[in-house]
N, C-alpha and C positions, 0 to 999 in steps of 0.2 A: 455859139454852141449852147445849146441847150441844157437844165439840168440834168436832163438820166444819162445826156452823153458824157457830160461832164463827170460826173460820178463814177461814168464808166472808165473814162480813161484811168480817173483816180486810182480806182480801185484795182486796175491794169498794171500801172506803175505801183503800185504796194507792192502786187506780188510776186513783180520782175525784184522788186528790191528786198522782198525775202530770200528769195529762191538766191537772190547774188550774194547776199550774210548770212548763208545758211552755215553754220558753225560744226564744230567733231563734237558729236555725244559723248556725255558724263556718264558712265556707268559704276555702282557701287554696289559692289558683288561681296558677297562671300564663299571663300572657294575650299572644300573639305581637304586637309590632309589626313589620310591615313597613317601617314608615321607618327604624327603627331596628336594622333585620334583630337581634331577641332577645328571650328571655321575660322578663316582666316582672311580678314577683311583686306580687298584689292579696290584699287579705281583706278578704271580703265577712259583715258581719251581715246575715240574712237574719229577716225576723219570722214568727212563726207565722200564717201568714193564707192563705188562697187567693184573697184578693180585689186587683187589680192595685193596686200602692202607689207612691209617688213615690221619687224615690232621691237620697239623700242625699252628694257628692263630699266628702270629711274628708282633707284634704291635713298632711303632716307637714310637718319646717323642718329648714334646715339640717342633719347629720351623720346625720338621724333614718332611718325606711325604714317598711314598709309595717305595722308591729306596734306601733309608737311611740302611737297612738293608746291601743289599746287596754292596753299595758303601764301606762298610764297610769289609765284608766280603765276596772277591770275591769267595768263598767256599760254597756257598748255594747249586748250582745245585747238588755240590760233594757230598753234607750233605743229600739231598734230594735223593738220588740215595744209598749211604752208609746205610741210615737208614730207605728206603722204606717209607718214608712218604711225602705227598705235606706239600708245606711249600707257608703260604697264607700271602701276607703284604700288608695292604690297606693304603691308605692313609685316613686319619680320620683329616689334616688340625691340629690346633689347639683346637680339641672337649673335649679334657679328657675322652672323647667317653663317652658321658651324650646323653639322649636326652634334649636338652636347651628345658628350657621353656620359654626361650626372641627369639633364634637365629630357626626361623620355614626351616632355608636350613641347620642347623647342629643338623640331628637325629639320632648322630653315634649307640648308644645304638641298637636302631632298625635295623641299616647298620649290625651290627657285630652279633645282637642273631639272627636276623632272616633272613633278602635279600642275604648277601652274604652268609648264610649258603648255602639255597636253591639254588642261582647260583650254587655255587663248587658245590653242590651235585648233580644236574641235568648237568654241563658240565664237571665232572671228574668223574672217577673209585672209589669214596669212598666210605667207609664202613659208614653210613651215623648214628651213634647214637651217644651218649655224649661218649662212652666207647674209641671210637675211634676219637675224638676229644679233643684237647689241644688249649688253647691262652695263649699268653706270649706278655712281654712286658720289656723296658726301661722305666725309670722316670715315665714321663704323661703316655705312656703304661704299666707299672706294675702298676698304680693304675687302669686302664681303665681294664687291664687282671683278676685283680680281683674281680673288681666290677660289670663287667658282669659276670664273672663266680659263685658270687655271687646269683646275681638275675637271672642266668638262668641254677640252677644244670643239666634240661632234654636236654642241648644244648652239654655243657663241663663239661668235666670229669676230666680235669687239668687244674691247672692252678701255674704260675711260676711270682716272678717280679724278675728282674735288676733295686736296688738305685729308686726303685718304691715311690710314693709321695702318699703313703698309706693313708693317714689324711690329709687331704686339710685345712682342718679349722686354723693350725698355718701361712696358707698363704695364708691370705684373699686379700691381693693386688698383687698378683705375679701370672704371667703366663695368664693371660685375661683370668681369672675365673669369672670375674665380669663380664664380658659379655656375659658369657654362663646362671650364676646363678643369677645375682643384688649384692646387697652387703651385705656382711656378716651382718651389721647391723640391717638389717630393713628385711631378710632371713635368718633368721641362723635355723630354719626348712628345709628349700630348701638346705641348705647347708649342713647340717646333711642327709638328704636323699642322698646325691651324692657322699658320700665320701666312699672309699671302706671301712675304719674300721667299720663305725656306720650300715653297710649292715652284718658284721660279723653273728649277730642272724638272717639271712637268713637260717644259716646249722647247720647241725650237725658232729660229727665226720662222717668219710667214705663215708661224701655226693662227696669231692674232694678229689684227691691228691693234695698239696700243698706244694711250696717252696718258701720262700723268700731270698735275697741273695741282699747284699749292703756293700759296703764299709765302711771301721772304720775310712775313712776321707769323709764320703758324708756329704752333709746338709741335708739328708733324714735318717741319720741314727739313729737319737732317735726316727723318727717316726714307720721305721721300728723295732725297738726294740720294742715299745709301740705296736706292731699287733703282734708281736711275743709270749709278755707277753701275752694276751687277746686273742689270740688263746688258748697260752698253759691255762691259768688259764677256759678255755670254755671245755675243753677236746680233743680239735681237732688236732689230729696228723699233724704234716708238719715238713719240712726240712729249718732250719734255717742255714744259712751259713755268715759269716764276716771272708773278707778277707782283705788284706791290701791294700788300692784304695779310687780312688776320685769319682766324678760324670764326667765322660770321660770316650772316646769309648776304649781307651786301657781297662779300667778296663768291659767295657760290652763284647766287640769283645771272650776275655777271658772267661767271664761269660758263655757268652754261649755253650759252651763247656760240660760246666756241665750242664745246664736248658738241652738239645737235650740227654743227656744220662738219667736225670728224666723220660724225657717226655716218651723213645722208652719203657722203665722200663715200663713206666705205660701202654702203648698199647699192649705190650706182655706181663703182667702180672696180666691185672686186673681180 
């Protein structure tokens, strides 16, 4: 074989072996709310596909922000690409993703059911109903995953926590809730309305798919039992999981493993 043939083939097989690792795109947006008059930084894995995919809501926790995911898991593109879904992580700050009735620049609630729906849906290939939509979350994000999926069944169709802070009201001084809510004492209505348990009589069974999943060493893990119990005693189907683990991203990074094979279940099965 000659060298220009040589080369040639080389050059042949490169491109077959790009074109076969070709990876889901990083995109790192900023996406305007209006309630909240400001941008709000999102990164979006995109997967290599042309064909309309479901999209996946990946909420962070407490101090975390819109990279925490991924810092974590340098696997999302692969994840996003493997399971034909975009995988959405916004930054939500320190919101519990409420809309405050003190804080008029923190309206996550409206951010996450409604602006950024609309954004993704109008700038990617999605299949744009609740059936094909999922939010999940860590800590402050599995209370925020279920408490909008709560109060917005026609948005999301699943929803998943990780060591999720299901019951806010045994920690009325922790995590600058008081500055989203006032104080438990002189709000404990306001505080009742914002907590994912007490939105529970929002549904019914088959209104979501549902998982919760927390460690048997978390400080969240009697309140996660306590939504477990009051699901089950409601009649609403879900997947309860305790495994052995703290409130640490060892034990989330693992989690999610299993929340991403729920979730695809539910998109190809509902």
């Amino acid at each position: 074989m000659n060298r220009s043939l040589k080369f040639f083939f080389f050059f042949s097989l490169l491109l077959c072996s790009i074109g076969i690792t070709q990876a889901a795109r990083i995109d790192s947006v900023k996406v305007f709310s209006n309630k909240s008059a400001k941008y709000i930084k999102v990164l979006i894995f995109v997967p290599d596909t042309q064909a309309p995919i479901p999209a996946w809501y990946l909420l962070h926790g407490y101090s975390g922000n819109e990279r925490d995911w991924y810092n974590h898991r340098k696997d999302l593109p692969k994840l996003a690409d493997q399971y034909q879904m975009l995988i959405v992580c916004p930054d939500a700050q320190n919101s519990w993703y409420w809309d405050s009735p003190l804080q008029k620049d923190s309206q996550y609630e409206t951010f996450l059911s409604t602006e950024l729906v609309h954004y993704i849906d109008n700038h990617y290939r999605t299949i744009s109903d609740y059936k094909h939509r999922a939010i999940s979350g860590l800590s402050m994000g599995g209370h925020g995953a279920m408490y909008l999926a709560f109060k917005h069944t026609d948005i999301y169709g699943c929803a998943t926590s990780m060591s999720g802070g299901l019951d806010i009201i045994p920690f009325p001084k922790n995590w600058e809730m008081q500055k989203q809510l006032g104080s438990l004492e002189l709000n404990r209505n306001r505080w009742n309305a914002h907590s994912a348990i007490c939105n529970m009589n929002r549904i019914k069974d088959d209104d979501l798919a549902l998982m919760i999943d927390c460690g048997d060493k978390d400080f969240f893990f009697e309140v996660n039992r306590a939504f477990h119990d009051k699901l089950t005693a409601r009649g609403i189907k879900h997947d309860y999981i305790i495994r052995p683990g703290k409130h640490n991203w060892k034990y989330w990074c693992n989690a999610l493993d299993f929340h991403i094979v729920f979730i695809n279940h539910f998109f190809n099965n509902f």
